[in-house]
N, C-alpha and C positions, 0 to 999 in steps of 0.2 A: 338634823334631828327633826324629826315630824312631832306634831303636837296635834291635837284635836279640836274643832273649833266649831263651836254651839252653832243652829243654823235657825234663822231667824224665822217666827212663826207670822202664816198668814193672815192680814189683817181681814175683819168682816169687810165682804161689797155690798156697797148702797147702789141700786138701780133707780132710773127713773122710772115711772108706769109703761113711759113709749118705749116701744120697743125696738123701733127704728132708730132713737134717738136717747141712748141709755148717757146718763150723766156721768162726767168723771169724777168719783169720788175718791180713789185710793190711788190713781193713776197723779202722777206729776203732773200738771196739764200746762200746755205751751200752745194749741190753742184751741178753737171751739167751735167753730167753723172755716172748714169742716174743724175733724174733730181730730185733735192729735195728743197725744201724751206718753211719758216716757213711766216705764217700771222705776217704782218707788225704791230708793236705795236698800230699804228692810228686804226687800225681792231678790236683793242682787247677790245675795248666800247663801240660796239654794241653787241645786242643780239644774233641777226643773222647774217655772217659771209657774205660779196658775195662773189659768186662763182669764180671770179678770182683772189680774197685774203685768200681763202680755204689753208688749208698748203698743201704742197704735197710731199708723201712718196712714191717713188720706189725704187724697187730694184733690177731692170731690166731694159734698153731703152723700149719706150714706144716699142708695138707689131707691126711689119713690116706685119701687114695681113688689109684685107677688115674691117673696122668696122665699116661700114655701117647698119643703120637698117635694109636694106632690103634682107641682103645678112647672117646675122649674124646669127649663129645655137648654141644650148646649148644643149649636151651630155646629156643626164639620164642615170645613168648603172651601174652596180652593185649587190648588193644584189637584185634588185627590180623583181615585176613580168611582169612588164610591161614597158620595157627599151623604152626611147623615143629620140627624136628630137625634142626641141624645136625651133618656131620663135618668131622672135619679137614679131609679130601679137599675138600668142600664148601668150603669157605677156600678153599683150595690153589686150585679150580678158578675163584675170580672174580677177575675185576682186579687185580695189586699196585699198592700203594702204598708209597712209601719215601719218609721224612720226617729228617731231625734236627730232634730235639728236644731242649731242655733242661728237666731235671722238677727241682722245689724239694718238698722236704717243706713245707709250711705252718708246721712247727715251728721249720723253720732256723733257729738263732743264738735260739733260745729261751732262751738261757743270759744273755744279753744284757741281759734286761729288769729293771729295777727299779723295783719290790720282786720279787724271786722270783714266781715263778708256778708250780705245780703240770705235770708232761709231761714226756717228755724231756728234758732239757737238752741238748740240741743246740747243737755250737757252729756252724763255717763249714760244715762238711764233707757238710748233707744235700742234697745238689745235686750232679747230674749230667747229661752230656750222651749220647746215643745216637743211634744211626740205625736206625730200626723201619722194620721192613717189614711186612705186612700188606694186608688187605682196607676199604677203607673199608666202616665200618657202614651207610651210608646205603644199600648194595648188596644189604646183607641186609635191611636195613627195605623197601627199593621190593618185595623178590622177600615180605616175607611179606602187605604192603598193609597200612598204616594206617588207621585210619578217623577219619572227620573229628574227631569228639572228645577225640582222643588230646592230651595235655597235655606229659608227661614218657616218659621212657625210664627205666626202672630195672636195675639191674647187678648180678647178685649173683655172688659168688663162691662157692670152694667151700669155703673158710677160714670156720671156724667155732668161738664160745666165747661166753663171760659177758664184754660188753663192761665190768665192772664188778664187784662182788660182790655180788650176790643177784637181778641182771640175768637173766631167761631167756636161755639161748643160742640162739646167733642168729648168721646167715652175716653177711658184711661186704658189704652194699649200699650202693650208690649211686644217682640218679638225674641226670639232665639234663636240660636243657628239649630240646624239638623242635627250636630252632635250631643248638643246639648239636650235639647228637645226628648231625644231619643236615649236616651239614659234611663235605665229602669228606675232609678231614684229619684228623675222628675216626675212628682206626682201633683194626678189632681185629687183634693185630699176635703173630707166630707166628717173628720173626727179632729177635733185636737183636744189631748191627752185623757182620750178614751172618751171625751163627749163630742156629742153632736155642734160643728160650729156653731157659734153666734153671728149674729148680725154683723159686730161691731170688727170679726175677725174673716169677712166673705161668704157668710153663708146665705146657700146651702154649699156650695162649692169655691176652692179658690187655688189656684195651682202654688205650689211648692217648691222651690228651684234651692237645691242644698248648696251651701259652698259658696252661692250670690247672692250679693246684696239684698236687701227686700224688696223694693222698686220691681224686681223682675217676679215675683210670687202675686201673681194679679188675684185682687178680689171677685167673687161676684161672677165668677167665669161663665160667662154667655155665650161668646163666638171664640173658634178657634179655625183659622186658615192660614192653611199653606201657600206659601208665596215661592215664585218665582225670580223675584228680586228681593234685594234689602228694602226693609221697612226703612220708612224715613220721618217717623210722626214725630212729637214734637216732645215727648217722655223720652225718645229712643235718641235725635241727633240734635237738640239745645239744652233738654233738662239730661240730667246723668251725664253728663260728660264731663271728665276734667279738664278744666283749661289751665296751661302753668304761665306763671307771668313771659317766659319766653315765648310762648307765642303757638307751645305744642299742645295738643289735643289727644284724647287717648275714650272712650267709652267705659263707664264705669261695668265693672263686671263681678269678677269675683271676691272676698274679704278677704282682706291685708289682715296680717299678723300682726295679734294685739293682744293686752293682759291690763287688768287692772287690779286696785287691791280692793275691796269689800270691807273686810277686817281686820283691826279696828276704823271705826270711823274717821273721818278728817276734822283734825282738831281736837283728837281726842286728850284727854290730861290721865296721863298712866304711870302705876308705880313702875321701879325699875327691879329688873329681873328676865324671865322668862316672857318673851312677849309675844304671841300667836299672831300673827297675818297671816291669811289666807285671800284666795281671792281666783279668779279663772283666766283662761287664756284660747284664743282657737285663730282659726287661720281657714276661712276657707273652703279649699278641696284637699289640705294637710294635714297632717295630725301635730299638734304638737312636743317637740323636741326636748326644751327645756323653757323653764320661768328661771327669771335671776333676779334677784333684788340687790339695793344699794344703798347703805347709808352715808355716804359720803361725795354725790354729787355725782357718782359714773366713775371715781377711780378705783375703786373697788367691786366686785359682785362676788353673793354667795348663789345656792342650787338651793331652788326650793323641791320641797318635795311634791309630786304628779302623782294623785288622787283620783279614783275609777269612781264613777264610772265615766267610761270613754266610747268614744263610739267616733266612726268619720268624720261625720257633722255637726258634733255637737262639742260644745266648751269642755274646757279641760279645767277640772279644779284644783286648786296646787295649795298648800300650806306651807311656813317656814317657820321654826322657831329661831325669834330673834333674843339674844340674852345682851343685854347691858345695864350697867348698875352706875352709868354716871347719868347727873343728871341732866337736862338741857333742851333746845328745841332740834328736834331730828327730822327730816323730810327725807322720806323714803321710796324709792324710784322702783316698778316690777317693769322686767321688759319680756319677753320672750321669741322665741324662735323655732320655728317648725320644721320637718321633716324634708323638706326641700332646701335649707338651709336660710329660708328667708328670717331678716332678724327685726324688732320691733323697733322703729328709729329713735333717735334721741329728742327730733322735734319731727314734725308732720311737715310736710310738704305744702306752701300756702297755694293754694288756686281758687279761682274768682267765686266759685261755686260752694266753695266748702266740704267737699265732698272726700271718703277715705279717710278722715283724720287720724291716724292710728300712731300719735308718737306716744314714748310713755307718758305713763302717768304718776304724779307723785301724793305722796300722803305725808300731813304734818303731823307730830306729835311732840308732844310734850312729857319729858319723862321725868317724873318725880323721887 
């Protein structure tokens, strides 16, 4: 039985003056140099995310350079035949593209795992949804011609430090394979949700990669070259990768299938009756299949119901009405499972890094 379930309104943002350096005022903040913060739980019940409750992942101070539209230039070079210089304008004038997407820090719910792990502690909150507008990349790769040998695509920003101590400094790059690259729904994307980027979110430009982690949607996008080998920098083969206590190795890529509950809150003290949870789920490059919930530890599940709007890449919102008229403490488990048949686990897989966390998630109440 579906129910209907109020959707939380958004709170006023407090900016600082700088504009390179806006404060976190509504954002959860975890930490502050650089600058990172997770979407406030009130955010996490609507569909669409605003832009100043978007989480935000760096890993560099923002860039001390001009990023101005009208000043701002994007490298072509590489393998191509026709190495270029992008402008804005240049953007502006090929094809749009508008997507929702929903982007996961790889970190998410890093808080999660035991025994501790080293990283942010991220708890639910580094996850958001947007609608990006943009150029697909593939537009700018046909106009500058690859050449057969080309492998990867690599991303560099214009965010730059010691990814470490005693690390040379060094931009935040990324790469991609060809197939990926080349997907009319990797965009480089110059709008989110119908405005002009912020600072704090890549602007004036930052590529978009649906379906993958955030890590791979570089800020600040400067240079873009085609490689003849795999990149090998230091974001691409030490950081993002999952290492499992066995001893195996995998490259972080696309989002595992996950769901949480939103509503009601954890901890919440509620009459007994009719009781709405709702809450979202996504996967990916899947759609997803179903949400299930459990009150009774996982030996049971009911079908929640799967709420539009839907789109490839973007979260899926689900509600359930739960009826119980006894009283007591209940912890409630949402799992889901997508169109591939991948299903949400029961615990998350620990590795050294933290990264992928996607077992369910539970919710306490209290029912009166």
């Amino acid at each position: 039985m579906s129910c209907t379930c109020s959707r939380a309104g958004s709170p006023e943002i407090t900016k600082s003056n700088q504009e390179t350096r806006p404060k976190i005022r509504t954002l959860k903040a975890v930490d502050e140099d650089p600058m990172i913060g997770e979407t406030p739980p009130s955010a996490l019940n609507s569909w669409l995310t605003p832009n100043p409750l978007f989480y935000i992942r760096n890993h560099f101070p923002f860039p001390s350079v001009d990023a101005s539209e009208s000043t701002w230039r994007i490298t072509v070079d590489g393998a191509v035949g026709n190495p270029q210089e992008l402008r804005f304008d240049d953007l502006l004038n090929l094809p749009r593209r508008t997507l929702a997407v929903t982007m996961e820090c790889a970190g998410n719910n890093r808080r999660d795992l035991e025994p501790k792990v080293p990283g942010n502690q991220f708890d639910t909150g580094a996850v958001s949804t947007a609608v990006w507008t943009g150029t697909s990349l593939v537009d700018v790769l046909h106009t500058a011609g690859l050449k057969p040998e080309s492998v990867e695509i690599l991303f560099e920003g214009a965010d730059s430090g010691e990814p470490e101590p005693g690390k040379e400094i060094q931009s935040y790059s990324r790469s991609l394979p060809i197939e990926i690259a080349s997907h009319p729904d990797t965009i480089i994307a110059y709008e989110m949700n119908g405005e002009p980027l912020t600072v704090e979110h890549g602007a004036p430009v930052r590529l978009v990669v649906p379906g993958w982690y955030g890590m791979a949607s570089v800020k600040w996008l400067q240079r873009i070259t085609v490689l003849t080998k795999p990149f090998k920098g230091y974001f691409q083969t030490y950081k993002y990768v999952v290492r499992y206590e066995d001893g195996n190795e995998r490259p972080v890529r696309e989002m595992r299938v996950k769901s949480f509950i939103s509503t009601p809150r954890d901890k919440s003290i509620l009459k007994g009756g009719a009781i709405c949870l709702s809450g979202f789920a996504w996967s990916g490059r899947s759609d997803i299949d179903q949400v299930e919930l459990s009150a009774d530890g996982g030996d049971s599940w009911e079908s929640a119901d799967l709420l539009g709007p839907s789109t490839r890449y973007s979260w899926q919102q689900w509600n359930y009405r739960w009826n119980t008229s006894k009283r007591g403490h209940y912890t409630i488990i949402s799992r889901a499972r997508d169109t591939q048949g991948n299903v949400q686990p029961m615990r998350s897989v620990w590795n050294e890094m933290g990264y992928e966390v996607n077992g369910t998630m539970s919710l306490c109440l209290d029912v009166l």
